[in-house]
C-alpha positions in Angstrom: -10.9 2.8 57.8 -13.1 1.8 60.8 -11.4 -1.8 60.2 -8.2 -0.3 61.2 -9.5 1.8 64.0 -10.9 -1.0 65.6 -7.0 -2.1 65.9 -6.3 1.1 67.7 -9.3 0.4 70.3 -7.7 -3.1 71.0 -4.1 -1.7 71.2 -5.4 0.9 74.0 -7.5 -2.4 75.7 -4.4 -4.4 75.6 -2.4 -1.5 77.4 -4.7 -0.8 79.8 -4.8 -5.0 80.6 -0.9 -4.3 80.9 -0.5 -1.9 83.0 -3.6 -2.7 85.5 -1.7 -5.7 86.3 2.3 -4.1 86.1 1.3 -0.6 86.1 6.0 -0.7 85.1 5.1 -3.0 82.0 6.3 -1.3 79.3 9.1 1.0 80.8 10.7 -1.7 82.0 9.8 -3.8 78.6 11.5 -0.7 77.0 14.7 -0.8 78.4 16.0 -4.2 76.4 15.6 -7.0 75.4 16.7 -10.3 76.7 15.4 -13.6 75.1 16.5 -16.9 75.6 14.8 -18.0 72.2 14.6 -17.4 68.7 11.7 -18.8 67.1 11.7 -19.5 63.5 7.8 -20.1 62.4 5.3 -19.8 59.4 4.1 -16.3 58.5 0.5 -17.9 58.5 -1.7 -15.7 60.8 -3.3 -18.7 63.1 0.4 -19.5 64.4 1.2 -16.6 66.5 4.1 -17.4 68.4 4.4 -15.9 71.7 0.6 -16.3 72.4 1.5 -20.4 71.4 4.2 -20.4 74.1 2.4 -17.8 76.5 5.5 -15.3 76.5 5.6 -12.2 77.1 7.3 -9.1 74.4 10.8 -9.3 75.1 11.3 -13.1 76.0 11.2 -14.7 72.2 13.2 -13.0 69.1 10.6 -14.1 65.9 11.4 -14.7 62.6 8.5 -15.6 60.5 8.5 -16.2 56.6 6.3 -18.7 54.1 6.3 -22.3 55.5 8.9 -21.4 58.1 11.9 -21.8 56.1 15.7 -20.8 56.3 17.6 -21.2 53.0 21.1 -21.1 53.5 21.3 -17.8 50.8 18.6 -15.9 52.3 20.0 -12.7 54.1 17.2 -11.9 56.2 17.1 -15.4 57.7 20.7 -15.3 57.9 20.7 -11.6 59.7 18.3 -12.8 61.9 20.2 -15.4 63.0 23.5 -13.5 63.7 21.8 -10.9 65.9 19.8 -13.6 67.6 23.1 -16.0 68.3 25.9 -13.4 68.5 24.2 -10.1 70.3 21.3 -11.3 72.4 23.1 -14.6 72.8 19.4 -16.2 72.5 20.3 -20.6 74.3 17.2 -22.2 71.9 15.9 -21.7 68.5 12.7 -23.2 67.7 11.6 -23.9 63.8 8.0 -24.6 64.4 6.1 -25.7 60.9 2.4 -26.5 61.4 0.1 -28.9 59.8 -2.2 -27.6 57.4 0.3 -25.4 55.7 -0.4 -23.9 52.5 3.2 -23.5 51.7 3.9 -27.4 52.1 0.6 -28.2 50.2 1.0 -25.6 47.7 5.0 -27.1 47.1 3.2 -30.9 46.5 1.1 -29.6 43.8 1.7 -28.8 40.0 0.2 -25.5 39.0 1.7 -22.3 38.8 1.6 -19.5 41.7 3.9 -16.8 40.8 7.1 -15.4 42.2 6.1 -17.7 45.5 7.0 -20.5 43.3 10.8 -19.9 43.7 10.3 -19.7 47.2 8.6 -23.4 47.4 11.2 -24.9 46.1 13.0 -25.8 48.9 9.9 -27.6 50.2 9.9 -29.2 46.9 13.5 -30.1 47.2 12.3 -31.6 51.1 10.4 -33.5 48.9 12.5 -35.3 46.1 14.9 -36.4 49.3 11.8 -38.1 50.6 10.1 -39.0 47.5 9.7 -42.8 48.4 8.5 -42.5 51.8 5.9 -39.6 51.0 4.7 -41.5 48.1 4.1 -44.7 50.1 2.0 -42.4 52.0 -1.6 -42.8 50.4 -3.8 -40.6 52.6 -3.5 -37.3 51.3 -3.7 -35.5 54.5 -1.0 -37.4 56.3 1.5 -37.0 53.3 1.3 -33.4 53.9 1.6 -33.6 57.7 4.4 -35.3 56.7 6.3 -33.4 54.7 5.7 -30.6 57.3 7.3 -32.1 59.5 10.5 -33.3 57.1 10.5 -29.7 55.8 10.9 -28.3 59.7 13.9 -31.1 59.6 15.5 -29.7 56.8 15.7 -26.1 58.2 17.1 -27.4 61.5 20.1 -29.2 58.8 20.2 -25.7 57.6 20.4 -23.6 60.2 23.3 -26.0 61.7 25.1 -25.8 58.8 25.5 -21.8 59.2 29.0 -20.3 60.6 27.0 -18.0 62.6 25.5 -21.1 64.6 28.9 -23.4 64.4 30.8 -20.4 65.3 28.8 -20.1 68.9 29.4 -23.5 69.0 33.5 -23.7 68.1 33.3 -20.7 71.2 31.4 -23.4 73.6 28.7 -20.7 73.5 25.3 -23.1 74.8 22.9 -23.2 72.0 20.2 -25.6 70.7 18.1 -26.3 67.7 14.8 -27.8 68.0 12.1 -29.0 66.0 8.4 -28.5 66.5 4.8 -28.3 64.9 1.9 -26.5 65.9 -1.6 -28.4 65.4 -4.3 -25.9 64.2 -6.7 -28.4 65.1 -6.0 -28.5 68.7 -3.9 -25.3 69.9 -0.9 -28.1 70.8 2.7 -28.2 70.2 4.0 -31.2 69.0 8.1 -32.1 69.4 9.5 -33.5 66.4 12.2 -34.8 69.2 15.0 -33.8 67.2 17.7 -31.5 68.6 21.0 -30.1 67.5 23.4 -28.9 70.5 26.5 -29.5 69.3 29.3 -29.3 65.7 28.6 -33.8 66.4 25.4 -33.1 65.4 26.4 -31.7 62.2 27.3 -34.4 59.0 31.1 -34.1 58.2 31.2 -32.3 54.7 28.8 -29.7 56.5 31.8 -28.7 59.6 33.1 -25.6 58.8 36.6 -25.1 61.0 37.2 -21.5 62.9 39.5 -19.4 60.7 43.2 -18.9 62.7 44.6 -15.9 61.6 48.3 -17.7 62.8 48.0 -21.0 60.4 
């Protein structure tokens, strides 16, 4: 238990650092919430995201799961999205992978894990689309960084490919998706300069068209 009061202790220090310098922090933090980004990262615990980006509670809507993926079945990444895009009307999302991941390795290596395995598979699947370049990859340590980064690729595809994100954009409502990784190493973001603004962005067989209730 003292393990967990020691939480408790830095709760009440972080407060008091909050309210010594906006004595109004967290009744005006209370009232809503208005974020212009939704940030879509790794559940591992050195990627914290709003310390990363120096933001403040209430100015970035997080999702975080295993290796920072969005599979276009998943309900809770999909339920995510919708609030993020269609209530809080959030302008960026951010997928942020991070090198070092023990999802990405984990997916490039043959031995049973358990029910995470299922999960992996999409990184796996990242993977066989990329087999040739990976593979002519001989460092170890780079292949990895690189499939991070393809795997951050793919979940921008995926996220794209949604009607909740092509329906914002059919409605000319301003949104973005962009691709980043965090470098434990260093504390540094890195952009993967890839961005999706737009339905051109998307590959043809991917457009979905607004339904008209008329036609």
């Amino acid at each position: 238990m003292e393990k967990l009061k020691i939480l408790f202790e830095n709760n009440k220090l972080w407060v008091a650092s909050k309210t010594a310098k906006d004595p109004d922090f967290f009744s005006k933090t209370a009232k809503d919430q208005l974020p212009l980004y939704l940030w879509i990262g790794c559940s591992d615990s050195r990627v914290p995201a709003n310390e990363i980006v120096g933001l403040e509670p209430g100015e970035i809507f997080v999702h975080r799961n295993v290796a920072n993926l969005f599979p276009h079945t998943d309900f809770n990444c999909l339920s995510v999205l919708e609030f993020a895009v269609d209530i809080l009307k959030i302008e960026h999302i951010i997928v942020c992978g991070h090198y070092g991941c023990g999802g990405v390795k984990a997916a490039m290596e043959d031995h049973q894990l358990g029910l995470v395995d299922n999960w992996l598979r999409n990184i796996r699947d990242v993977y066989a689309a990329n087999k040739q370049e990976l593979e002519a990859i001989l460092d170890r340590k780079k292949r990895y960084n690189r499939l991070a980064e393809l795997n951050v690729l793919q979940q921008l595809k995926n996220i794209s490919h949604t009607t909740i994100v092509q329906g914002a954009w059919h409605r000319n409502q301003p949104l973005s998706i962009h691709g980043w990784i965090y470098q434990l190493d260093t504390g540094k973001l890195k952009d993967l300069n890839h961005t999706l603004s737009c339905i051109d962005d998307v590959d043809d067989v991917y457009r979905i068209l607004p339904h008209n209730p008329l036609n």
